[in-house]
C-alpha positions as CSV (number, residue, x, y, z in Angstrom):
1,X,-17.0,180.0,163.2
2,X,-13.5,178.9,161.9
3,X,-11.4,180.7,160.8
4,X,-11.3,179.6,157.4
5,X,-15.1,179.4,156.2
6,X,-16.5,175.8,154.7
7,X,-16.2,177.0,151.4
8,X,-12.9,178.5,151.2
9,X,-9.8,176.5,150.7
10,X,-6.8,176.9,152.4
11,X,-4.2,178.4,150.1
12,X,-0.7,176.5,150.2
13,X,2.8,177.3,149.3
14,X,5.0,175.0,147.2
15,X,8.4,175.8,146.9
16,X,10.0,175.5,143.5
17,X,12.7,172.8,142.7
18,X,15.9,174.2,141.6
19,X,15.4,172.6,138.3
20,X,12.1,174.4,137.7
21,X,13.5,178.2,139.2
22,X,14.4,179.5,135.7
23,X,10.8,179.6,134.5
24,X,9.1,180.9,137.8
25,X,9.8,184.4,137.5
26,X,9.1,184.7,133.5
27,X,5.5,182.5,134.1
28,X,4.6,184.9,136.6
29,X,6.1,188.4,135.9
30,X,6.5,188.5,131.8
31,X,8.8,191.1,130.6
32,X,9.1,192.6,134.0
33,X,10.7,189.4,135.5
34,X,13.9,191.3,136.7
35,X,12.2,195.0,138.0
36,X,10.2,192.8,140.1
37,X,12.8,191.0,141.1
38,X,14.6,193.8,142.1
39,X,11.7,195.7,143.4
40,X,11.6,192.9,145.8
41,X,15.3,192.9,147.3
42,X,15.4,196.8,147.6
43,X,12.3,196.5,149.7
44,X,13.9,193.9,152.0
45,X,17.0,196.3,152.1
46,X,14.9,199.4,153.0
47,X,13.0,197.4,155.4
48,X,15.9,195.6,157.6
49,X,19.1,196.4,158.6
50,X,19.7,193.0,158.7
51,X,19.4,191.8,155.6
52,X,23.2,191.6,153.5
53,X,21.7,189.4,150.4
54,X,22.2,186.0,149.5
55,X,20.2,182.8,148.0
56,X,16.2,183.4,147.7
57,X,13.9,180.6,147.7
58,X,10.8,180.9,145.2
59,X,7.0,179.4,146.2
60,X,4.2,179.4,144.2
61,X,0.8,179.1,145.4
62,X,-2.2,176.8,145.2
63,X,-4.8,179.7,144.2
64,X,-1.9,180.8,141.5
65,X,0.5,183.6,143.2
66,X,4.3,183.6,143.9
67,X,6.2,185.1,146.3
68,X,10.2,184.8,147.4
69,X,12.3,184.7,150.8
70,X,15.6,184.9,151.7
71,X,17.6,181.9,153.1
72,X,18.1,183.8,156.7
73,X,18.3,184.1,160.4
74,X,14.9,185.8,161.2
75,X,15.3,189.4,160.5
76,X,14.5,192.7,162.2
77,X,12.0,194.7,160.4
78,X,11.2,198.4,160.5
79,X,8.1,200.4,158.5
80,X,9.3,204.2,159.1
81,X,5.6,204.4,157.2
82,X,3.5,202.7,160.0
83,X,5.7,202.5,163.5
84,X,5.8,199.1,162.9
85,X,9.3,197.1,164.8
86,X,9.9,193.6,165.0
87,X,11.5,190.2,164.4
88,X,10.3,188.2,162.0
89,X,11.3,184.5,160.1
90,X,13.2,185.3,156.6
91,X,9.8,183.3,155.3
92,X,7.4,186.6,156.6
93,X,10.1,189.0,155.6
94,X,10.1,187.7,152.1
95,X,6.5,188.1,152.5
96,X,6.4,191.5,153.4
97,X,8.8,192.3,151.3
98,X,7.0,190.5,148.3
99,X,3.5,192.5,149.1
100,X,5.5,196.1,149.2
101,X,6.5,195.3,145.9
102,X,3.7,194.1,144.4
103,X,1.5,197.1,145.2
104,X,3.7,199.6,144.7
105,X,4.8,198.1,140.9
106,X,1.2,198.0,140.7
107,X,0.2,201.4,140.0
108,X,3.4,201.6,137.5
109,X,3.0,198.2,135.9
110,X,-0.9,197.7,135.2
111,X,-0.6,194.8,132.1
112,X,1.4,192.5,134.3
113,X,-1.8,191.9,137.5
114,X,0.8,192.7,140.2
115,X,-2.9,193.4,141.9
116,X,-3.9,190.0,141.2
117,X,-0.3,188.7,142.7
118,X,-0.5,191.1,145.8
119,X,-4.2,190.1,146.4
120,X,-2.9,186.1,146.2
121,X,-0.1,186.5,148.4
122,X,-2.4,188.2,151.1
123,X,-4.5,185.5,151.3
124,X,-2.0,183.4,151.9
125,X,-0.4,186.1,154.5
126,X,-3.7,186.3,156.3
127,X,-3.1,181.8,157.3
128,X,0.8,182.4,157.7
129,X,2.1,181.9,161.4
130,X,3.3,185.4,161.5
131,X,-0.1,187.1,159.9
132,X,0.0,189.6,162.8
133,X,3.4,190.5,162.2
134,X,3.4,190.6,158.3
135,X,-0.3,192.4,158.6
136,X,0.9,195.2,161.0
137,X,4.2,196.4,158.7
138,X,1.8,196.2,155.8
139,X,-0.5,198.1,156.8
């Protein structure tokens, strides 16, 4: 059996174009554009030394979530929660990073679907080259 079953589609990520950046995190996050936002670069901080800040891209994906990576070396991650070590690219980082943040905001911001965005952004994490690595500091 494949990986993917017949009647599942493969989720894709689209990165935004510049011009369109403005409205992602508004379309996606309401109100609580910017405590997402930052929910999202403290969890990178907390989760890699490595990490100093600097540009984000945006993606949007074909069954309707979002998530954000930085524009980075791969980075070294650490989950003092799980044990979990390792490299990964800044695109699984962002990931990661992304999927923190969405559950945890979850339980404090109910109205906005943060489930919904988490549960989106997983499927895609479970087809992503790194799915090992961004399932084992998730987890």
């Amino acid at each position: 059996m494949n990986a993917i079953d017949d009647n599942e589609v493969k989720v894709e990520a689209s990165r935004v174009a510049e011009e369109d950046r403005i409205e992602t995190l508004p379309r996606h996050f309401g109100k609580h554009l910017l405590e997402v936002e930052e929910a999202i670069y403290t969890w990178l901080r907390q989760l890699s030394q490595d990490y100093t800040g600097g540009y984000w891209h945006f993606f949007e994906l074909s069954n309707g979530g979002f998530y954000m990576a930085p524009e980075s070396a791969p980075l070294r991650i650490r989950v003092d929660g799980n044990g979990f070590e390792g490299t990964m690219s800044a695109d699984a980082a962002g990931i990661t990073a992304c999927l923190f943040a969405f559950s945890h905001l979850s339980f404090r911001i109910p109205a906005v679907s943060l489930a919904r965005h988490y549960y989106e952004l997983r499927d895609f994490a479970l087809e992503h080259a790194e799915a090992s690595a961004i399932l084992a500091a998730t987890d």
